[in-house]
C-alpha positions, 0 to 999 in steps of 0.5 A: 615949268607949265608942265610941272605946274599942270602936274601939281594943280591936277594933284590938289585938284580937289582942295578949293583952299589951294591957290596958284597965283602969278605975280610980276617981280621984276619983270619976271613972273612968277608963281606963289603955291600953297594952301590959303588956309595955312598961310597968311597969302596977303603978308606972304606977298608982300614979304616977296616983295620987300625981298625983290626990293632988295635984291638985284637979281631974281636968282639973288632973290631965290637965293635970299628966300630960301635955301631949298631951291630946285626941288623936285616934284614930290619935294614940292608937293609935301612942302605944300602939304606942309604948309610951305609957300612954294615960288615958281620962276617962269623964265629962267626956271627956277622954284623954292620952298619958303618959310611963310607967314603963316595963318595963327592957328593957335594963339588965336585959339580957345579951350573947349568949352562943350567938352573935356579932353583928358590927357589931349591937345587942349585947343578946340575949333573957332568960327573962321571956317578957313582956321578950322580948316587949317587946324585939320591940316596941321593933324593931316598933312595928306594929299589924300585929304579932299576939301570942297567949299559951297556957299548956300543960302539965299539973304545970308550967304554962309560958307561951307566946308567938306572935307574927307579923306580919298579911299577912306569915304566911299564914294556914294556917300560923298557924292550924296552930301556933295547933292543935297549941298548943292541942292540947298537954295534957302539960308542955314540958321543951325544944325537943325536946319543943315538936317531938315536939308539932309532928310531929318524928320521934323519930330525926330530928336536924332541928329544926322550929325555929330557936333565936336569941338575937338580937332582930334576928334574930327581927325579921328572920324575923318579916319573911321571913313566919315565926313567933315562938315564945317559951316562959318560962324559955327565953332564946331566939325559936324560929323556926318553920319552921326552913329549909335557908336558916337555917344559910346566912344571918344578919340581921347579913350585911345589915349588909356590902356585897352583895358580901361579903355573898354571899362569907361565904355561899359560904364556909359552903356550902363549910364544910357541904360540907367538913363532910360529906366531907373524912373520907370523902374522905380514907378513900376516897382512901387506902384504897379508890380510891389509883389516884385520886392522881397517883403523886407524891401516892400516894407521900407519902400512903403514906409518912405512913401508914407504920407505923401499924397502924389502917386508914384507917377506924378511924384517922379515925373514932377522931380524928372522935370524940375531937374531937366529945368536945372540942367537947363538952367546950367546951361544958360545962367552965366558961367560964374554963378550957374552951377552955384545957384543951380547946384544950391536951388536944387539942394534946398529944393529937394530937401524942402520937398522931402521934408514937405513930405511932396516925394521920398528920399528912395526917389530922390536918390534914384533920380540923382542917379538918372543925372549923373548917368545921364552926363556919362555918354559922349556928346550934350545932344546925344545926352539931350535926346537920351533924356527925353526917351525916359519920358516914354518909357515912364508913361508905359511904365506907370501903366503896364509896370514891369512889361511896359517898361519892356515893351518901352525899351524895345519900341525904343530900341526898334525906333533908333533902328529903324533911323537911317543917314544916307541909307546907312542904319543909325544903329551901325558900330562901325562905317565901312565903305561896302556898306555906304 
């Protein structure tokens, strides 16, 4: 029995929520086997216990818990993997595989809240790291799925999570993120602070991870050869690296034809794109380059511009920034009257400003559009950083038209490549162990 115990420790060696705990039942000892955060230890002890009380051999007691005794090795070890509780006799020997109390990982659990999934499992991750934890094994009951806790930080303790699936993570990317945990000696106050630890430059608005609610998502990455980082209290996975791809795919596009699959990715790469230069666009047009326009064209934009005092540059840049506040304002009035008060305040707004004659209607239609491409990529941080790239771009623009627009675009682009996570390049489609 020592052997067989040496043998299934040694196998889970590299899951810190896996437990051996030896027990005394009657004089006898015996081993309870399992994973922490699949099963509720605690009951499962005292269920033990209360069927001891009742039984008057231990072989009766074997007997009573479970009709799956003396099992083999590999029996023992996919119930585990399974979330059963395995007993373990010393003297004589024995095992069992028992039905346990297990850990409510979904009664307790919410609907997403940041993201929508269509036609996908509808919970999402909560703040009890073990939880979260064991959400991502009842989707991956794999022995090759790793998992390392840390505790970090210097007045607030915090737990973290790693977990990655062996053979699909190269092995210098685990070991980089297992160093700079390690080598954490302040508190984490959020995901920016996680960054600043993992080399994010101070100024820079990418992140090097990607937040998700979804344990479908978060399995999905484990299985594109990332990282999972989970940190208690945060009710979210972190996916380290965060890549260019992550704002372009969602693991619920799998869950459509291959053909509209690919047709939601052109339309968000068609809303970055609109996203970063329908302002600029439309300030290049009107005010630097109007030769560009057929004389048809040039005719009715002037006639929409005609007597508003702002220049087309203050004018857009005075309508970018009061939706930016309304999106902002979305997210932190209450649930109940925020997209009531926002969505009306921005109707009157804009239509007292055309009205006032403060902006054009052709501008106000082409900033509704920049709101509604901006929402089409995948993530709120990666729409965020989006967002504020336009502002650049905008100012060159307003200056050199047509060719600051460009030069905008490829300073922009020449930015996001020259990001890097883990020495892996930010613009990278997909995550190969060479390459890490």
């Amino acid at each position: 029995m020592g052997h067989l115990l040496k043998e299934i420790e040694a196998n889970f060696s590299d899951q810190d929520d896996f437990f051996i705990k030896e027990e005394q039942v009657n004089k006898t000892t015996i081993y309870l086997i399992g994973f922490k955060t699949l099963i509720d230890l605690n009951k499962s002890k005292l269920y033990v216990k209360q069927m001891a009380a009742s039984s008057p051999s231990v072989k009766e007691l074997v007997t009573n818990l479970s009709d799956k005794t003396n099992v083999d090795r590999d029996q023992i070890i996919n119930s585990i993997l399974e979330g059963k509780l395995v007993i373990c006799l010393k003297n004589p020997q024995q095992n069992a595989i028992v039905d346990p109390i297990a850990h409510e990982l979904r009664s307790s659990i919410e609907d997403p809240k940041n993201e929508s999934p269509i036609q996908a499992a509808m919970d999402a991750f909560g703040e009890d790291i073990h939880i979260n934890v064991g959400m991502i094994r009842k989707r991956l009951n794999s022995d090759r799925l790793c998992h390392y806790s840390y505790q970090i930080g210097d007045l607030e303790k915090r737990k973290i999570s790693m977990l990655y699936i062996k053979g699909k993570a190269s092995n210098s990317l685990t070991k980089n993120v297992d160093k700079q945990l390690n080598q954490i000696k302040s508190d984490i106050e959020g995901i920016d602070s996680l960054n600043r630890h993992f080399g994010k430059r101070r100024f820079n608005p990418v992140s090097h991870f990607f937040p998700t609610e979804l344990p479908t998502q978060a399995v999905h990455s484990l299985k594109k050869n990332r990282i999972i980082l989970f940190v208690d209290n945060l009710p979210f996975a972190l996916t380290f690296p965060h890549l260019f791809w992550d704002m372009l795919t969602s693991a619920n596009d799998r869950n459509f034809p291959f053909i509209l699959t690919f047709m939601l990715r052109i339309f968000r790469v068609i809303g970055v794109i609109a996203t970063l230069i329908l302002p600029a666009l439309y300030v290049a047009l009107v005010s630097v380059n109007p030769e560009v326009f057929r004389t048809d064209i040039a005719l009715f934009t002037a006639e929409s511009r005609e007597g508003i005092p702002l220049s087309a540059f203050l004018e857009t840049i005075v309508m970018v920034v009061i939706v930016d506040l309304i999106l902002e304002a979305i997210t932190r009035l209450p649930k109940s009257v925020g997209p009531t008060v926002t969505m009306v305040g921005g109707i009157i707004l804009g239509q007292a400003m055309v009205e006032a004659k403060l902006v054009s209607n052709l501008l106000v239609i082409v900033i509704t559009a920049v709101v509604i491409a901006s929402s089409t990529v995948v993530g709120m941080q990666n729409s965020l950083y989006i967002r504020l790239l336009k502002y650049p771009i905008l100012i060159l623009a307003s200056i050199f038209g047509i060719l600051g627009l460009c030069a905008g675009l490829v300073f922009t682009i020449i930015y996001l490549a020259s990001l890097t996570s883990n020495n892996l390049p930010y613009i990278t489609f997909s995550l190969d162990q060479k390459e890490v």
